[in-house]
Every structure is written in C-alpha cells, then in structure tokens.
C-alpha positions as CSV (number, residue, x, y, z in Angstrom):
1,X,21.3,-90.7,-12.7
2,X,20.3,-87.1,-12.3
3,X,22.9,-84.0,-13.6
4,X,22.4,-81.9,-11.0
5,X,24.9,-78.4,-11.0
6,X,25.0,-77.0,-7.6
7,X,26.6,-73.7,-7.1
8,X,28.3,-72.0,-3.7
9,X,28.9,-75.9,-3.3
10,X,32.1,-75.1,-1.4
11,X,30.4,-75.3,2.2
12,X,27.8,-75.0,4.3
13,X,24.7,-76.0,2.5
14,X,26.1,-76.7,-0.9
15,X,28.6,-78.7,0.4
16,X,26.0,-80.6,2.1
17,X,23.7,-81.3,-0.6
18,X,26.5,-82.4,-3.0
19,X,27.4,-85.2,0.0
20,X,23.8,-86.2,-0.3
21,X,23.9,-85.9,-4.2
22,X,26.7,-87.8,-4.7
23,X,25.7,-90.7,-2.2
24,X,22.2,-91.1,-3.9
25,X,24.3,-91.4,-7.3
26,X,24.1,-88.2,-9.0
27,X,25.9,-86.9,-11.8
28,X,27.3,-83.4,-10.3
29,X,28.9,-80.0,-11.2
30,X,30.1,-78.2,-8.3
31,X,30.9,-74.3,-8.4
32,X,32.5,-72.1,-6.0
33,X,35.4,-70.0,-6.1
34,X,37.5,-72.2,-3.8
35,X,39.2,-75.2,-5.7
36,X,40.5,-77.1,-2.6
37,X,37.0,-78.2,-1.4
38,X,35.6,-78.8,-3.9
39,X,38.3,-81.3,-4.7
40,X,37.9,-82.3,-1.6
41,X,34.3,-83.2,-1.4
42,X,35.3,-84.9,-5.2
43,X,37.8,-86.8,-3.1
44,X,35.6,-88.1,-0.3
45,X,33.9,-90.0,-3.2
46,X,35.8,-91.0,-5.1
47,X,34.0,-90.6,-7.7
48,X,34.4,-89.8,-11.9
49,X,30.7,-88.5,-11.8
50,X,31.6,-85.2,-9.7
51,X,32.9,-82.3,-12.1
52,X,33.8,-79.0,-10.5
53,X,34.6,-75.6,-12.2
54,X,36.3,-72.9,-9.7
55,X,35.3,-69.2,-10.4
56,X,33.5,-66.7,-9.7
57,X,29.3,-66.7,-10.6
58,X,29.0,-63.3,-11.0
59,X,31.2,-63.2,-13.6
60,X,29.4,-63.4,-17.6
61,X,32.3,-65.5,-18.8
62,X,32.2,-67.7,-16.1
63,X,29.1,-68.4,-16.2
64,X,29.0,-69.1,-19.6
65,X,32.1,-71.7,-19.5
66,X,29.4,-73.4,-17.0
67,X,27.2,-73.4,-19.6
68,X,29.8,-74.9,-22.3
69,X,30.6,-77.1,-19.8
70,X,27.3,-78.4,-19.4
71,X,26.8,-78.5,-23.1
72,X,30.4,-80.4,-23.9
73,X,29.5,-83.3,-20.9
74,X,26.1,-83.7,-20.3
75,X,24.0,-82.2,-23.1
76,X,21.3,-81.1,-20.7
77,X,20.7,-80.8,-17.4
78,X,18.3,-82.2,-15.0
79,X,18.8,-80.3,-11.8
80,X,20.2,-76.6,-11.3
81,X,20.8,-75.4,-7.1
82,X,21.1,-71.8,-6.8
83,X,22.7,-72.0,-3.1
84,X,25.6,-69.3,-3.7
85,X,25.2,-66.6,-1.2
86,X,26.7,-63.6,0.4
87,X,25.2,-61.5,3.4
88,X,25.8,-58.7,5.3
89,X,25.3,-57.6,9.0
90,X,25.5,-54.1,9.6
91,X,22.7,-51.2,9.9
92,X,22.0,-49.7,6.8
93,X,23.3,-46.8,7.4
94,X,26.5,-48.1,8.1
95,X,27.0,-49.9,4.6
96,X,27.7,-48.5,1.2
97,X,26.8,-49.5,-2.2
98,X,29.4,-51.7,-3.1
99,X,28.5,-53.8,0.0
100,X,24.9,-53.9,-1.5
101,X,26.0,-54.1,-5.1
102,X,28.0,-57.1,-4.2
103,X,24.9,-58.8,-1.8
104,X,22.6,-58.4,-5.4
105,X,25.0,-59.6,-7.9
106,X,25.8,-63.0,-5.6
107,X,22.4,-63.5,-4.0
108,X,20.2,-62.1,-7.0
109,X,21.6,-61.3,-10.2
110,X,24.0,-64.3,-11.1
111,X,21.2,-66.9,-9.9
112,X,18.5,-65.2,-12.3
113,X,21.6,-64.8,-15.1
114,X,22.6,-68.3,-15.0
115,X,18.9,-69.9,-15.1
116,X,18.3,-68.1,-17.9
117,X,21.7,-69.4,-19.6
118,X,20.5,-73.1,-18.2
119,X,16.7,-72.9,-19.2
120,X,17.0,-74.2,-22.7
121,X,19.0,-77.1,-21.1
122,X,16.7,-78.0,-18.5
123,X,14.4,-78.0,-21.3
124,X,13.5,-81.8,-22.8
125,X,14.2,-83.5,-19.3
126,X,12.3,-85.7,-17.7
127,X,11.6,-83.7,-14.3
128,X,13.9,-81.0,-14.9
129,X,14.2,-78.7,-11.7
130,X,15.1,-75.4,-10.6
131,X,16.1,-74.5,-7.0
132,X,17.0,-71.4,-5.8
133,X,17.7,-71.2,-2.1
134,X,16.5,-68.1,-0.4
135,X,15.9,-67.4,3.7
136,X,13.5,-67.4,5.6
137,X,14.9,-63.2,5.5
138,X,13.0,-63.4,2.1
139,X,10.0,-63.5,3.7
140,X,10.5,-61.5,7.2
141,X,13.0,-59.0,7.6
142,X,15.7,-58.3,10.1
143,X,17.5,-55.4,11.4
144,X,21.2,-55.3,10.3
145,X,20.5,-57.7,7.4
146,X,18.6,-54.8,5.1
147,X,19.9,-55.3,2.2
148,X,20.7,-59.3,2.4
149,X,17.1,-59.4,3.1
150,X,16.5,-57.1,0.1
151,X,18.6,-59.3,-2.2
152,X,17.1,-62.9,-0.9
153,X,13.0,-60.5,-1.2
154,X,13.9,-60.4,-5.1
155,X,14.9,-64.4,-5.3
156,X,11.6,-64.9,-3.9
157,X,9.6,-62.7,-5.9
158,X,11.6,-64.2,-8.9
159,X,11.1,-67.8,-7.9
160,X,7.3,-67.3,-7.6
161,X,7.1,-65.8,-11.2
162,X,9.4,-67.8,-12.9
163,X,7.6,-71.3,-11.2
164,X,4.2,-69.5,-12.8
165,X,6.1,-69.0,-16.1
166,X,7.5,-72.6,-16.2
167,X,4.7,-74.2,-14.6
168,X,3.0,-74.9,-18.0
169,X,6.3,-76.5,-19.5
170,X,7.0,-78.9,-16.9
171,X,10.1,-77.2,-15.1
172,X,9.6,-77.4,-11.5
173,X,10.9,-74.7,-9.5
174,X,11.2,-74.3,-5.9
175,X,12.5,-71.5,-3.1
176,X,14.2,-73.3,-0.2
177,X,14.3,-70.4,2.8
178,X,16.2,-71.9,5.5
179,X,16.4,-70.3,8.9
180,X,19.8,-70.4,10.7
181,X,22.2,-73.0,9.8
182,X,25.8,-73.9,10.8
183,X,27.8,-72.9,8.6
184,X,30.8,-70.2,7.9
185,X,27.7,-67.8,6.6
C-alpha cells in the first residue's frame, strides 16, 4: 500500500517501474509532460490508485502543484523515483549552454528541487525512500556525453551526501546507474 511518485514515468524506465508498481499494488503519481501515456499506463490497470499530473519538472510551479497534490491525496509520501532524464550526444565543443543548461535543470536541478519540497513528507513514514536514478555515466565518463555525464556526476555526488544526511532519520536513499537500456533515450 506504498505512495510511490515516480517522475519521467512516461517511458522507458519510468514507464516500466510504474507497470511493476501498479501490479505489486501501489498507490502511484506519475509525472511527465506527455498526458496520453500516462493515461495509458492508468488505463492498462485499471486502476483508481494511479494519479498522474502532466507538466513540466523543471518548472517551480509545477513542482509545487506536485507537492499540493501530494499533500491534498495522500498526506505523505512513502516512495519518491527521480527517473526524469534528458541526454545529449555530441562533442562538447559542438554544444552550447542552453543544451547543457537544459541537461542540468532535468537531470540535476529539478530532482534535488523536488526532494527537498518532498523531504518533510517522506518524513513520519514507515520506510520512506528516495531514488534518484543516475548512469552508470555517473561514474565513468564517455566521449560525446560530457555534459550528460556531468549532470548525472552531480546526482551521484548529491545522492551519496544526502543518503549520509538522511541516514540518521531513517530515509533510505539510493542511486540506481543503469547501463544501456531500450528505451527512446
């Protein structure tokens, strides 16, 4: 009976864990900015116990209507999946800094903004959870993937500081770095 907000839940891996969510009974939330599958994976199911909000995560305000969403349904949460990714694949050189701008504020920025919206509801919980998923590119770097390795580097380094902040309060957190999956990424 876990509440378990999953974002980037529009395909790919998202998509994927909210099938096994939903099948193992979860309550979910799924974000992404494309409506039509998320209803779709709420259709396959057929179920009243998966919510989805459309918009974009790097956005403040829609990050916070997550929040008040959370707050108006489930008054806490249980289980928060930072899976909402971009990437890149180009030399460096060949890029600009809206390209990376845009790689930090998906892959970085809105992950780190929106756990520290959720913290205080993941608060209280019996096992409450934290997931961001990363790369393995967090870890070993690639050439024409510079600044997506850059971008998934800093989700690492946050994961492993914020699971030795958290540690003490009973939040679990975990980095997932998957290597190559099929998917539209």
């Amino acid at each position: 009976d876990n509440r378990v907000l999953i974002t980037g839940a529009s395909s790919g891996i998202g998509a994927q864990l909210a099938k096994q969510f939903a099948a193992s009974g979860a309550r979910l939330l799924l974000v992404a900015r494309r409506e039509d599958r998320l209803r779709a994976i709420q259709a396959e199911f057929d179920s009243t116990e998966i919510n989805v909000l459309d918009g974009d995560i790097t956005s403040a305000d829609f990050r916070q209507q997550i929040v008040s969403w959370v707050d108006s349904n489930w008054s806490g949460l249980d289980v928060l999946v930072n899976n909402a990714g971009v990437g890149s694949v180009k030399p460096f050189a060949e890029s600009d800094e809206n390209c990376l701008r845009e790689i930090f504020e998906v892959n970085f920025f809105a992950p780190v903004e929106l756990t520290r919206a959720l913290m205080p509801r993941l608060q209280d919980q019996t096992a409450p959870t934290i997931v961001n998923v990363g790369s393995v590119l967090g870890h070993f770097s690639a050439a024409g993937k510079s600044e997506y390795c850059a971008s998934k580097f800093a989700l690492h380094g946050f994961s492993d500081a914020l699971y030795a902040e958290l540690y003490a309060a009973g939040i679990h957190v975990f980095l997932v770095s998957p290597s190559t999956t099929r998917s539209e990424f």
